[in-house]
Structure formats: C-alpha cells, structure tokens
N, C-alpha and C positions, 0 to 999 in steps of 0.2 A: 423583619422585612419578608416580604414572599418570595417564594422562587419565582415566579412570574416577574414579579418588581425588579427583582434583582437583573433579569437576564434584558429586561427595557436598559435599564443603566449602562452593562454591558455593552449593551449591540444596537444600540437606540432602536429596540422594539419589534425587530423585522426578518431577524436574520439567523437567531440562534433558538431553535424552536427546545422544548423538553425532553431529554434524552429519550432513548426508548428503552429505558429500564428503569424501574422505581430508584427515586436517590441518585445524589450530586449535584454539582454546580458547572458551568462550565470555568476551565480553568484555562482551555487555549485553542487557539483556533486558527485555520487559513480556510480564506476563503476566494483568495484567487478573485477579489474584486482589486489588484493593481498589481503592478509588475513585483516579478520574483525577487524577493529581498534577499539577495546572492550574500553569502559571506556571517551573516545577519541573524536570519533565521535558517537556509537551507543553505544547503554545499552540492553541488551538482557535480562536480569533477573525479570524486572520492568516494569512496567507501571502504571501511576494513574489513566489510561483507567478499570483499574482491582480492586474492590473490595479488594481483598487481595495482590493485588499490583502482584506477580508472577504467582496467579490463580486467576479462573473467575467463579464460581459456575453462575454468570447475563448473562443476554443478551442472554439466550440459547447457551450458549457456555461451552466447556468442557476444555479449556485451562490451562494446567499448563507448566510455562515457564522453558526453558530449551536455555543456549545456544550452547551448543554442538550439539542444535538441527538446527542451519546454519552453513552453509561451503562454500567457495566457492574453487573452480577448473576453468579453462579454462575460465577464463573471466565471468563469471559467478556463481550466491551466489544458493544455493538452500536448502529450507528449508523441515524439512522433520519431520512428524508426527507420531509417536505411539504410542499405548498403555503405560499409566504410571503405571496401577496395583493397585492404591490407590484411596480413594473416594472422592469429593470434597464431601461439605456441605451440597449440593443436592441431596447427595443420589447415583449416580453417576459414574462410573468410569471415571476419568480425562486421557486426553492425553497430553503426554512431546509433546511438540512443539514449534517452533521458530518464535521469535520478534524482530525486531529492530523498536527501536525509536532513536529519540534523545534529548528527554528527560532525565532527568539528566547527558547529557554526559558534559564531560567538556566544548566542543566547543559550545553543545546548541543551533546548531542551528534551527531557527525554519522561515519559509516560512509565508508569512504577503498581505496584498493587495495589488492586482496587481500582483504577482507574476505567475508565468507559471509553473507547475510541468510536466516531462513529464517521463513516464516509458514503457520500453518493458518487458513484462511478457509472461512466456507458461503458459497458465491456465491448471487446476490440471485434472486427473485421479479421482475416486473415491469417491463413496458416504462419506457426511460429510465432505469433504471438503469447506475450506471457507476463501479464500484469500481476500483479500483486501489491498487497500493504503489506508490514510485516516489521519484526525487531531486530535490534540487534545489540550487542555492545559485549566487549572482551573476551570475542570471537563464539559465542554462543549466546544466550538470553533471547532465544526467536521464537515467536510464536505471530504465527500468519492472519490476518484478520483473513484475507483471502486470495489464493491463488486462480487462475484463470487461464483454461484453454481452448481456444475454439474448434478444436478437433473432438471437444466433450461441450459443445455448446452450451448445453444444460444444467453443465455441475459445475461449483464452485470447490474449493480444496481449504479444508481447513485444518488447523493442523500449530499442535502446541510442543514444539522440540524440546521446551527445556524438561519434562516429564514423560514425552514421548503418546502423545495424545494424539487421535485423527480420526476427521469426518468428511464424506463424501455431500454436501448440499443438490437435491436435485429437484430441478421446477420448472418444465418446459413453460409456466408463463410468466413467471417472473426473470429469469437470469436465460439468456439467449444472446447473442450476438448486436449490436447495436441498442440493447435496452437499454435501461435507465434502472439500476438497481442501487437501495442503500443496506451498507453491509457495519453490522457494529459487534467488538469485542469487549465484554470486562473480564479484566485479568485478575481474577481470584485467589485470594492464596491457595486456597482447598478445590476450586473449579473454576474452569475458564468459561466463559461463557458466550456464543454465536448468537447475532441478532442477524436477518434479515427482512425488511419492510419494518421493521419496529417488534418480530416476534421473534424469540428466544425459539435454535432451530436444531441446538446441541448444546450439549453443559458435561464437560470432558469429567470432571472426578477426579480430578489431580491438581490443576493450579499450576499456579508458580510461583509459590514458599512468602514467606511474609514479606523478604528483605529485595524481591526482584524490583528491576530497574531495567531502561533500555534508549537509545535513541530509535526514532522512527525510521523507517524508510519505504516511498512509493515512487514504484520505478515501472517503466516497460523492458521485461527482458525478452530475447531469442531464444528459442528451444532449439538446440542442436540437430536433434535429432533419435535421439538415444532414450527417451518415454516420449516424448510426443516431434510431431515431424516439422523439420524445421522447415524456414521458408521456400516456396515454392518458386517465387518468383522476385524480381526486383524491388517492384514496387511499393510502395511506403507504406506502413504500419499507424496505425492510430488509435489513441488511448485519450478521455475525455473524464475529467474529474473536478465536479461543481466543488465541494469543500471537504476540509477533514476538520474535526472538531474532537476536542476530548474534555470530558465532566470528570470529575473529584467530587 
C-alpha cells in the first residue's frame, strides 16, 4: 500500500499531511479537533517533571498546575496562564497554568528512538511566558522539541539533555510572537534532529542511544525571573497549539 493510501485510512484524507523528513508512518496523534481526553490520553494535574508533582518552586519556574487551565475550540487546544494568589516554597507568587503529558494516562504513550514528533504552535504574547514540547520519564530522558521566550522573540531553544546537545534557532520571519510556526524533532540514536517549516535547522551528533524512551509533555510555563524576566503584570498569558503528531 502507499504511504499516501495509508495515511487516507488513518485520518480519512485530510488531516495528517507527510512528515517533514523522509520515512515513517504516523503512529499517533492529537489533534485537538474535541474535547481533552482527561485521564485517557493526557494528565493535566501531574507531572514527575515537578518537584511537588502539580507545582515547581525548580527550574525557575512559577508553575502551578491547573487543568481548567487547557481548552480547546475550533480545532485548536489553547492553554492560558494567570495569577494563582498563593506562594510556592520559593517565596514566590505561583501561576495556575496548563500541562499535558502523558504520563500517568492510561494509554501511556510515550515516543522512543527513531521516532519523528512534529507540532504547529503560535508562539505567546507576553513577558514570562515559556512554552515548550519536550520529554520526559525517570526523572531524566528530556530532550526539547522546543523552548520559547518572548524577551528573545526570534529564537527558539533547542536542546537535547540526555547527551547534552544545544542550538539556538533564529528567523525574525518565521518564529516572532503571535506566529504560526511548525516545529519537528527525530530522536536519533546517533543525532537528534530540528525541523522548522518542514526544513532540517540542526542535527546535534550525539542522539539518544538505541534503547531511549519518554512520555511527552506540552505545557505553558512562568519564568521566574532568574535567565529570563518574569511577568510584568497580571494579565493572562496565551499559548495556541493546532496538533501534535508523531510518525515511526
């Protein structure tokens, strides 16, 4: 059968276009065309990326997890940050904000080597904001499809931990504040590999070993303060994410 045949089957024809790397199938998807399938596929409450599992005094982040705080509408999930009122550990005022992983959901699934992730996102509005995709699982296995600040409008962060990899992306037309950019990673045993618009933008030289494994996570964090300035003022934060998709 063709790869074209096959991905009609899939997705009755309309929705899951050809990766942007030669080679795979798709193997899993969200596309944020109905409501968040809580417990299911994603966990919004949780992560063991966190310290106190629903908040994150670390990392310079002000996260406290909320999942009221994703929705989606129109084919699209969009997560949205404010003020929680309450202090974390740190002294602090914490922000409700929204996580999905897939970590502890039932389906559990989690993206392994070789595998291709690819996501369309509008990067955020607003000081302290700090979107990211990225991995996880037993307390290491991260590597970042992509980090995002808007005090560096222009550059995206990319950045492979479990070998110690990292590249600065910069394109005042593509990635700026309220775009529309699509960002894709294959996780290589021997090289990782950064897609932006469908073109290969870094290819790290290290990988992550034959036997890596991870659950996903795409969340809006707060930046502290401490590399980039936290928020300036009350007002709500917002992060907009058409799908995430991953080929085998």
């Amino acid at each position: 059968m063709k790869f074209s045949a096959l991905l009609d089957l899939i997705t009755g024809g309309d929705k899951f276009p050809a990766p942007p790397a030669p080679g795979g199938s798709p193997v899993w998807a969200e596309e944020f065309d109905g409501p968040i399938a809580w417990g299911t596929r994603w966990v919004g409450d949780r992560t063991s990326a966190f310290r106190y599992c629903d908040h994150n005094p670390d990392d310079n982040k002000l996260d406290r997890l909320d999942p009221a705080c994703v929705s989606v509408s129109g084919g699209m999930a969009t997560f949205v940050a404010v003020p929680d009122g309450r202090p974390l550990e740190n002294g602090r005022e914490a922000w409700r904000t929204g996580l999905l992983t897939t970590e502890y959901s039932a389906e559990g699934f989690q993206v392994r080597t070789g595998d291709l992730v690819e996501i369309r996102v509008r990067l955020p509005f607003g000081t302290g904001a700090w979107p990211a995709l990225w991995t996880w699982k037993d307390g290491a296995n991260e590597v970042d499809t992509f980090e995002y600040h808007p005090d560096n409008p222009h550059v995206l962060e990319l950045s492979n931990h479990v070998r110690g990899a990292a590249s600065y992306f910069t394109d005042i037309d593509a990635v700026a504040p309220g775009r529309w950019v699509t960002i894709g990673t294959r996780y290589g045993a021997r090289c990782v590999e950064w897609y932006v618009g469908g073109a290969c933008v870094f290819s790290d030289g290290v990988g992550v070993g034959p036997d890596w494994s991870a659950y996903l996570i795409l969340n809006l964090s707060l930046s502290a303060g401490e590399y980039h300035p936290a928020p300036r003022s009350p007002q709500p934060i917002t992060f907009d994410v058409d799908y995430l998709r991953v080929y085998r």
